[in-house]
N, C-alpha and C positions, 0 to 999 in steps of 0.2 A: 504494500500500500504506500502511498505517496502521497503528498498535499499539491494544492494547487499553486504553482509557482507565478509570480509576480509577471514574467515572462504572459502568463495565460492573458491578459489583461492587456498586452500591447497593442490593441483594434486591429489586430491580424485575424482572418476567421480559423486559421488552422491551430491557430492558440486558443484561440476560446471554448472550441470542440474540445482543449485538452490535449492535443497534439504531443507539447512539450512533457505535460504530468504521466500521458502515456511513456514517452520514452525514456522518461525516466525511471518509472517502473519496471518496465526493461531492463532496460541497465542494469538493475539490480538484480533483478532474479536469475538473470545470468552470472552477472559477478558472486552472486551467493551458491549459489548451482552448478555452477563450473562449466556449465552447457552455453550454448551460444544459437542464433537462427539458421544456422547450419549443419546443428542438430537435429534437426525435423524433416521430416517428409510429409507430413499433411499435415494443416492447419484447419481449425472447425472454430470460425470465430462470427461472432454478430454483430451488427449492430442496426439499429431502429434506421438509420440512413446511410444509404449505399456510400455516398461520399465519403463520411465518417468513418466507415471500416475501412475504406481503400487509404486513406489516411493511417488509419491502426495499421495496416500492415507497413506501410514507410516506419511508422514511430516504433515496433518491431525487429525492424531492422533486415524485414521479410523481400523488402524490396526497395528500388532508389525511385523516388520522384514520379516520373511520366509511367515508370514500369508497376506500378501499383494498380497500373489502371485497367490491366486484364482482371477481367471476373474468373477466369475459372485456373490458370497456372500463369506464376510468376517466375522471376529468377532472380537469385541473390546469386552477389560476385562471388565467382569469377562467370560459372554458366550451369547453375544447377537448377534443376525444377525444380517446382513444390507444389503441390494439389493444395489448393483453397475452398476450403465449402464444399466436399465432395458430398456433401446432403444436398446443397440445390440441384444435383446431376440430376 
């Protein structure tokens, strides 16, 4: 868990969805877990607006930027897939 960082508050909308708080929650349960985003092969994640999740997976560290924007597999560096939402299939 994480608080909401002063960051979230900058009139940016990707901060205010939590963007920053998310990846920073990150951060940590990796750094605490010793595992990292390229640990994983499938992701089963929600959220109430599509935007927002594609967002969650950037602040994840699931994928970079414009590449968050496939719905159904992304790639984190260097070129590896990852199945996202393989319940909306």
């Amino acid at each position: 868990m994480t608080h909401r960082l002063r960051l979230d508050f900058d009139g940016t909308a990707k901060n205010l969805v939590g963007f920053d708080m998310s990846r920073q929650a990150a951060r940590q349960v990796y750094d605490q877990s010793g595992l990292g985003p390229e640990h994983f092969q499938v992701i089963e994640l929600h959220d109430c607006f599509s935007a927002n999740e594609l967002l969650t997976y950037e602040a994840l560290g699931l994928a970079r930027g414009p590449r968050a924007a496939s719905s159904s597999t992304t790639t984190t560096p260097p070129t590896r897939a990852l199945v996202v939402k393989p319940s909306a299939a």
